[in-house]
Backbone as a ProteinNet text record, in pm:
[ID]
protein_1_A
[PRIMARY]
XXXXXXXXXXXXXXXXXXXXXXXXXXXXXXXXXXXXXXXXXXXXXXXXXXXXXXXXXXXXXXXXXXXXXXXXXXXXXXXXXXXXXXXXXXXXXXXXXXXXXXXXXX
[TERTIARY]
492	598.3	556.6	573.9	549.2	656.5	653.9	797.1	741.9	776.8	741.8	816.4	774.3	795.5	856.6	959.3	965.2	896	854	860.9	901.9	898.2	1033.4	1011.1	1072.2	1071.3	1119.2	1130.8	1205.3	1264.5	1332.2	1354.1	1268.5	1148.1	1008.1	981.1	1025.9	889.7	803.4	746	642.8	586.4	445.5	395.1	418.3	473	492.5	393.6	369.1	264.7	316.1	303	348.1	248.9	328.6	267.6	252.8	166.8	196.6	287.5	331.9	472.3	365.4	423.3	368.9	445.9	333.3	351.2	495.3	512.6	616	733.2	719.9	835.9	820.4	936.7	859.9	1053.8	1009.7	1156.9	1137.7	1259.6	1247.9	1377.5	1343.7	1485.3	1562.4	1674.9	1795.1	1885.8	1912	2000.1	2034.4	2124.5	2235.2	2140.1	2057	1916.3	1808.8	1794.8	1693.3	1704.8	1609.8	1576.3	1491.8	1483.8	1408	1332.2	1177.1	1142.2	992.7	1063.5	961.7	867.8	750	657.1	654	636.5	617.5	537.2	403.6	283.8	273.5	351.9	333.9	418	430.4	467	622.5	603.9	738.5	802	968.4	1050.1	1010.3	1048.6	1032.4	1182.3	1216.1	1320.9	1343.9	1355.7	1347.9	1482.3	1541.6	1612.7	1657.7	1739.8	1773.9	1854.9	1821.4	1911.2	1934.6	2060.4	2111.4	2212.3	2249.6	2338.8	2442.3	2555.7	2668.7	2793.6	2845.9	2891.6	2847.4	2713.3	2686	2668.1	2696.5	2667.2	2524.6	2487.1	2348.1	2432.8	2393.7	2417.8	2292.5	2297.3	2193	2250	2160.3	2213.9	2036.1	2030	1956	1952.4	1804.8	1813.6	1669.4	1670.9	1567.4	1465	1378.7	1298.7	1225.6	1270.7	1214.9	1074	999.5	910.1	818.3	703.6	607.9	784.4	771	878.3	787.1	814.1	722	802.1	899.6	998	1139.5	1168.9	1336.2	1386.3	1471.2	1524	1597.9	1656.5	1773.5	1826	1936.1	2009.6	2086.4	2046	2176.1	2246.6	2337.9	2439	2442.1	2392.2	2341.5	2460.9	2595.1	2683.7	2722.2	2718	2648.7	2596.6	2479.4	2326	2256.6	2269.2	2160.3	2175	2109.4	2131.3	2121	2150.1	2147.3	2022.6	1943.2	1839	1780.3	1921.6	1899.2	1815.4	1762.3	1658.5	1737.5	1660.2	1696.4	1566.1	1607.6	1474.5	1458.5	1305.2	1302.8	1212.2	1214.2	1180.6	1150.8	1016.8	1004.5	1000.1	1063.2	1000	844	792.6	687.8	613.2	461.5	466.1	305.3	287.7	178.7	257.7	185.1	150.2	318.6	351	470.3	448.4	501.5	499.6	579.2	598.6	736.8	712.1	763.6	777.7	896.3	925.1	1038.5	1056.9	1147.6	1161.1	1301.5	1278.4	1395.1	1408.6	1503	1526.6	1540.4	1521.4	1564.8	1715
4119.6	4090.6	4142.3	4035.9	4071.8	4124	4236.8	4264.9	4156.3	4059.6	3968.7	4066.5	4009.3	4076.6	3915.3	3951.4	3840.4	3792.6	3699.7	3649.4	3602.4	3660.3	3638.2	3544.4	3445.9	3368.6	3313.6	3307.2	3269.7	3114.1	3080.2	2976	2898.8	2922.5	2829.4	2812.7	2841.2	2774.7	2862.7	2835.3	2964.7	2859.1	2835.4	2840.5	2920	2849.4	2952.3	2985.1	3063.5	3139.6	3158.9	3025.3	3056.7	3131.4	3210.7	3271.3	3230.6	3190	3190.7	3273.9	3183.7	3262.8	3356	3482.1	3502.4	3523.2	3531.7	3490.5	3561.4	3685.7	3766.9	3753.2	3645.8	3682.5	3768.8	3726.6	3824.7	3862.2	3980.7	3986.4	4011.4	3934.8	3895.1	3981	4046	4098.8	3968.9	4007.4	3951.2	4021.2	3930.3	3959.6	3844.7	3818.4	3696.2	3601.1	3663.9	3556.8	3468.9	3559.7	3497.9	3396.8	3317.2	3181.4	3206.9	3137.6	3170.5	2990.4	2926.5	2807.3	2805.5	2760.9	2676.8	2536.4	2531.7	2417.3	2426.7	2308.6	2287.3	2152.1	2186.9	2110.2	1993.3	2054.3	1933.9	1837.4	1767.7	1583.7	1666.3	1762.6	1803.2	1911.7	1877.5	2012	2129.9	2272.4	2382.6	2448.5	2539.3	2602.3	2713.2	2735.1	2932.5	2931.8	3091.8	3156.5	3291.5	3324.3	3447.3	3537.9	3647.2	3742.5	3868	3920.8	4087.4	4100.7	4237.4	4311.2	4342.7	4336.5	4342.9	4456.1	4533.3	4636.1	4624.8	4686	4754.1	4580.6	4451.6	4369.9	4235	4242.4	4110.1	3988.5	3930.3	3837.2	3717.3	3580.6	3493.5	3380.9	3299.2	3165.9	3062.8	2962.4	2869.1	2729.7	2723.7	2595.5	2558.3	2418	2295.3	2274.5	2275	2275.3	2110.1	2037.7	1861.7	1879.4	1770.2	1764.4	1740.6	1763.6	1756	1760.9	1889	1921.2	1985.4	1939.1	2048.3	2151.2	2184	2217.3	2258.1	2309	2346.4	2464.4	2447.9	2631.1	2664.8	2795	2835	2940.8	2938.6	3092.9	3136.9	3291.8	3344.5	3433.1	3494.7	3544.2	3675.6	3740	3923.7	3940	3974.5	4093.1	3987.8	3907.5	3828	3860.6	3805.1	3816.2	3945.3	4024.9	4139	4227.9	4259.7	4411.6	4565.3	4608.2	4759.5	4812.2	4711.7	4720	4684.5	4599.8	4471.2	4390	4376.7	4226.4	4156.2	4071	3934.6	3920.1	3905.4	3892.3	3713.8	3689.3	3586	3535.4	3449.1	3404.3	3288	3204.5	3055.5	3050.7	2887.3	2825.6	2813.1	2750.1	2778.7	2858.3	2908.2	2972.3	2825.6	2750.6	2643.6	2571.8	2566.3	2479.4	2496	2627	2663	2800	2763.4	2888.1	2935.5	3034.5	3085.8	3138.2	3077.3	3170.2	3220.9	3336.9	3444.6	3426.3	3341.2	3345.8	3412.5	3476	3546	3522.7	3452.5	3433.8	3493.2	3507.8	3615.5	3544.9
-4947.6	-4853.3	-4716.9	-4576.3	-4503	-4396.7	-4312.8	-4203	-4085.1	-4038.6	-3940.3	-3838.9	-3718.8	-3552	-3486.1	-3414.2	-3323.5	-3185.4	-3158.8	-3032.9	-2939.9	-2849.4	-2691.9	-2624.9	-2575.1	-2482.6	-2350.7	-2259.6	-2192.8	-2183.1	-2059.1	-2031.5	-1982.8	-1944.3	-1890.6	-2045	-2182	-2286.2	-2305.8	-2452.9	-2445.3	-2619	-2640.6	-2766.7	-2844.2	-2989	-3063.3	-3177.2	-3219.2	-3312.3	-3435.6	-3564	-3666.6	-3764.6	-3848.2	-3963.5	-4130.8	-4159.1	-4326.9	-4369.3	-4481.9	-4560.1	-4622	-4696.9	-4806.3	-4946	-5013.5	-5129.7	-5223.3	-5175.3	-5220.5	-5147.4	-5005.1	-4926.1	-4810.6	-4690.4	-4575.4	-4560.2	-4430.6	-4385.3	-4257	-4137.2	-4057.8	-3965.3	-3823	-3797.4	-3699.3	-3720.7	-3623.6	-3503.6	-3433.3	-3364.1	-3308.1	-3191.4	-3153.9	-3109.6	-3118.3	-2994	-3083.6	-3194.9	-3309.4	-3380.1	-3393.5	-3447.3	-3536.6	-3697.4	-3763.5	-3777.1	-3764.8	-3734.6	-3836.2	-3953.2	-4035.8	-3988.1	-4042.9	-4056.3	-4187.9	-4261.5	-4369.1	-4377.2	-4392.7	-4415.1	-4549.7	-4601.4	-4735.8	-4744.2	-4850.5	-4851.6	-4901.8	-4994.3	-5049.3	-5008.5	-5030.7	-4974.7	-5013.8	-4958.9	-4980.5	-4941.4	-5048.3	-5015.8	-4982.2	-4881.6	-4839.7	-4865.4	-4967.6	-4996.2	-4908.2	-4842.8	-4726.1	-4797.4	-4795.5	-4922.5	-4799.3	-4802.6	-4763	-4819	-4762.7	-4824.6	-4701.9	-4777.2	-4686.3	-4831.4	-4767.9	-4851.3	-4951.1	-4983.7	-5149.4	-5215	-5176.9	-5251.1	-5191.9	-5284.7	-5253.5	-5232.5	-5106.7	-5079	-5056.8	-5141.9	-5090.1	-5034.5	-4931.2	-4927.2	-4887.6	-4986.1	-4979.8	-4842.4	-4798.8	-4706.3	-4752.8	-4764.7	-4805.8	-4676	-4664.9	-4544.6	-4597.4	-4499	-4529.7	-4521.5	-4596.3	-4612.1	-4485.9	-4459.4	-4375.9	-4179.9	-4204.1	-4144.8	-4002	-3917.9	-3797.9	-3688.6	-3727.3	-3655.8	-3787.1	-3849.6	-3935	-3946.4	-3771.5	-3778.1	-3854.8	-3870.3	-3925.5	-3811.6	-3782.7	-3672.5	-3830.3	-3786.4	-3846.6	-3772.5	-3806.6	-3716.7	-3785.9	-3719.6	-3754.6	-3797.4	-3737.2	-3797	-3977.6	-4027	-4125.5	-4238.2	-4198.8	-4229.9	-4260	-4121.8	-4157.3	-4230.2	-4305.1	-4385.8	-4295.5	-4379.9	-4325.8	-4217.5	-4206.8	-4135.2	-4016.4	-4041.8	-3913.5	-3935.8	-4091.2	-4127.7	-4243.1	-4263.8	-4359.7	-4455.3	-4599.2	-4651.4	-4697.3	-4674.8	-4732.7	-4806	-4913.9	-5046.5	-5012.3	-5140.1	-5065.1	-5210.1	-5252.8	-5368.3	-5398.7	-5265.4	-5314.2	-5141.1	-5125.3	-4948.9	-4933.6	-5027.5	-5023.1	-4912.7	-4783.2	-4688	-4609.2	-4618.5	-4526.8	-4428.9	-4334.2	-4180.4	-4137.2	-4045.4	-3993.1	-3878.7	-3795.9	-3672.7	-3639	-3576	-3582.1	-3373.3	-3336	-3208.7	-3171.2	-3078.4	-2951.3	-2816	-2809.9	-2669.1	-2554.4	-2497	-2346.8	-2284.1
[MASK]
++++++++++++++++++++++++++++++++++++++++++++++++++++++++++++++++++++++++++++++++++++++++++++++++++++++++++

């Protein structure tokens, strides 16, 4: 499992720098600004799973990333989403021919 870092951007645009999933799952932090932005290289869907904790209980919720997808954000909404940590963990059906980039806006 990897802790991903975000990348900031402004309003001029900025390339973004995706990462291989890995294989165990990565976790990603949030806040009001963060965008979480899959590629998914293959012919078939992939499903990333987002799991925290919110009082003492596991919370998950599933999104389908379309196939040969070059671009499929997800926002989540920290007070939400984040765990005790201020991250989000995430799980892939499968991490074959899927990426993530972790963007923040300015």
């Amino acid at each position: 499992m990897a802790d991903l870092n975000a990348q900031t951007i402004s309003g001029a645009g900025a390339a973004l720098t995706f990462n291989l999933c890995a294989a165990g799952g990565d976790t990603a932090p949030l806040d009001a600004k963060t965008q979480i932005i899959f590629r998914n290289a293959n012919a078939a869907t992939r499903t990333v799973t987002a799991t925290w904790t919110i009082d003492s209980a596991s919370v998950t919720r599933q999104y389908t990333v379309p196939a040969s997808a070059n671009g499929f954000g997800i926002f989540f909404d920290p007070a939400i989403y984040a765990d005790a940590t201020g991250r989000v963990s995430l799980t892939y059906s499968t991490e074959v021919d899927l990426s993530v980039a972790i963007v923040r806006h300015n």
